[in-house]
N, C-alpha and C positions, 0 to 999 in steps of 0.2 A: 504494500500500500504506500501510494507516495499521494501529499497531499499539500495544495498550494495555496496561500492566502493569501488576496488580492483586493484593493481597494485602494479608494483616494486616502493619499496623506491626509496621517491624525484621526483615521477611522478604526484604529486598533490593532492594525495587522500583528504585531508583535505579540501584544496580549492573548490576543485566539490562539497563536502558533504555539504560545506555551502552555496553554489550558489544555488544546489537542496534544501538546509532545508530554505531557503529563498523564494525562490521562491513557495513553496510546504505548508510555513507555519506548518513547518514540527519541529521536534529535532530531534537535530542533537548528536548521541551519537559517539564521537569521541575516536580513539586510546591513552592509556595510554603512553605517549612521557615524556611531560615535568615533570611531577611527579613520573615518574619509577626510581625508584633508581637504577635500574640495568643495565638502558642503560649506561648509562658513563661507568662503568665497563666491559661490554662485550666489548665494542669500544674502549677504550683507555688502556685496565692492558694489562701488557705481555700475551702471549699464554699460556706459565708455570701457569700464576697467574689461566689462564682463567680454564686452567685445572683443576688444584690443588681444587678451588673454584668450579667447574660443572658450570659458569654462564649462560654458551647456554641451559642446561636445566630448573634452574631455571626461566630466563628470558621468555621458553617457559612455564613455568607452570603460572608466575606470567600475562602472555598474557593472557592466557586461561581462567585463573579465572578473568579476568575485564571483557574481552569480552565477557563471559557467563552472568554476572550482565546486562550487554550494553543488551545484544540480550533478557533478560527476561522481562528488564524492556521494547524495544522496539516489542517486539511482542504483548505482552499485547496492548496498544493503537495503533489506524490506524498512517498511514502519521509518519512514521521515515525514519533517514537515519541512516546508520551504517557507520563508517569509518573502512573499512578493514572487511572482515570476518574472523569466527573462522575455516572455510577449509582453507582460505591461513594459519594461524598458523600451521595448520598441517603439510602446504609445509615447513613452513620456518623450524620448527623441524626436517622434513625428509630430507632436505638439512643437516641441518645443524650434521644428526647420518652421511649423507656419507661423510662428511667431516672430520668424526672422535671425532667430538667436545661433539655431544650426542651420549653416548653408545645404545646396542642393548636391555638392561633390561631398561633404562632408559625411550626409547624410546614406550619399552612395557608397561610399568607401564604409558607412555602420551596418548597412545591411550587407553588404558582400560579406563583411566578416563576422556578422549574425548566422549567415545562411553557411558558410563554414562550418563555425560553429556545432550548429544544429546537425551536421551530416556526419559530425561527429560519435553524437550523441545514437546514429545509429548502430554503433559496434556495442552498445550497452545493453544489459538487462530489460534494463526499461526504457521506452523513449521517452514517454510523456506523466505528466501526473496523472492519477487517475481520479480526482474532485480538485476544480479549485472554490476555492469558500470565498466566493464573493462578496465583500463588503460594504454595504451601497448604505448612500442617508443625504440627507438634506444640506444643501450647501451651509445653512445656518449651525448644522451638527457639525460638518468638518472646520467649522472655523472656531467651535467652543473649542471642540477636542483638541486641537492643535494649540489653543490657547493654552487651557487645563496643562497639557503635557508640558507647556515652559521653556522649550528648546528657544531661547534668544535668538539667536538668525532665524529662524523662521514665523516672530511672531510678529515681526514691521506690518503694520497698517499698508504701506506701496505694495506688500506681496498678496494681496487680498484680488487683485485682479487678475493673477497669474494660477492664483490656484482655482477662480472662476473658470477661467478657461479650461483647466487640466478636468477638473470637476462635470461642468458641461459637458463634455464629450463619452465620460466614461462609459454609462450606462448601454452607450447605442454603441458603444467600442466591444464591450463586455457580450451584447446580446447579438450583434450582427455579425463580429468580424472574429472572436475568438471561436477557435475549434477544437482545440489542444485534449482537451476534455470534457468530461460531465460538469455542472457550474450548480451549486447550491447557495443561492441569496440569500441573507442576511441582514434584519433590517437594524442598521445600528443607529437612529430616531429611536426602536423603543427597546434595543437592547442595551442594556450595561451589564457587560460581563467581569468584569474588575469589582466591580463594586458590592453588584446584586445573585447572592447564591444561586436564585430562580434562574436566572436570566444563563448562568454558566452550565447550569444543567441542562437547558434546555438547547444550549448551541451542539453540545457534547450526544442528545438523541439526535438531535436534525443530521448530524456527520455520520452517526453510526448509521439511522434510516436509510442514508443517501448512499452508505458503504452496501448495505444490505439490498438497495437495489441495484445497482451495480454486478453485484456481484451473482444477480441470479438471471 
């Protein structure tokens, strides 16, 4: 069982990862955050600086290449969790060329060696996850959440437009255009699982449910 969780930034993705890698008796292979050198910089230098610098592409290559390490080493043994997969990078990338921020060679040059990548992944056990746990909620929820959580460069009042953007698109990215696997929504407007016992037990049947159909 490999199992991936996905959603807009500040929707909890970490928290779920560890409530299923506990409960699953699982690892739990998490998004590079606290040790990326690059976040602070995408999030807090000028726009100019951002430019001058390419940080939105290198930030999307230095994603790719953990996540790539994350997904080899979890495909290889049963019962992981992934935090975030490597198709949302691709969205956060292709958000991030129509914004201007990644050019269109740039962008060419992330998918060639996306698709690399991935042809790699066919000499492996597994190719793909088999649920990702979809994290969806209201723009107004991912901007508490993100507040709540306290991370400094990510909580300027100027990035409120940029996560609209990322935000807007997801749902119809999520439902249209992913195919990787099964997808089980989640609505985090009325879920708190950090906080509220109910609310943790109740994400933990929805995964096993979604395991159990799957599996027959």
């Amino acid at each position: 069982m490999l199992l991936v969780v996905g959603g807009m930034i500040g929707l909890g993705k970490s928290s779920v990862a560890k409530i299923l890698g506990e409960h699953f008796n699982s690892e739990v292979f998490y998004e590079s955050v606290d040790d990326n050198p690059l976040l602070p910089l995408f999030y807090s230098e000028s726009e100019e600086e951002i430019q001058r610098k390419r940080y939105p592409f290198l930030l999307q290559l230095y994603f790719l290449n953990t996540r790539f390490k994350s997904i080899k080493e979890a495909l290889v043994n049963d019962n992981n969790v992934l935090d975030r997969s490597i198709y949302e990078d691709w969205y956060f990338a292709k958000k991030n060329m129509e914004l201007g921020r990644i050019s269109e060679l740039e962008m060419s040059i992330y998918e060639n060696l996306l698709d690399n990548m991935m042809e790699e992944l066919e000499s492996l056990p597994k190719k793909a996850p088999d649920v990702m746990i979809y994290l969806k909620g209201s723009f107004e929820t991912v901007i508490n959440r993100i507040n709540l959580r306290g991370r400094e460069f990510e909580i300027d009042d100027s990035l409120k437009e940029y996560y609209h953007f990322l935000w807007e698109g997801y749902d119809n990215w999520v439902n249209n255009h992913y195919n990787a696997s099964e997808v089980l929504v989640i609505d985090m407007n009325v879920m708190d699982v950090v906080n509220n016992e109910e609310d943790k037990k109740k994400l933990i049947e929805m995964v096993e449910e979604k395991l159990k159909e799957i599996r027959k």
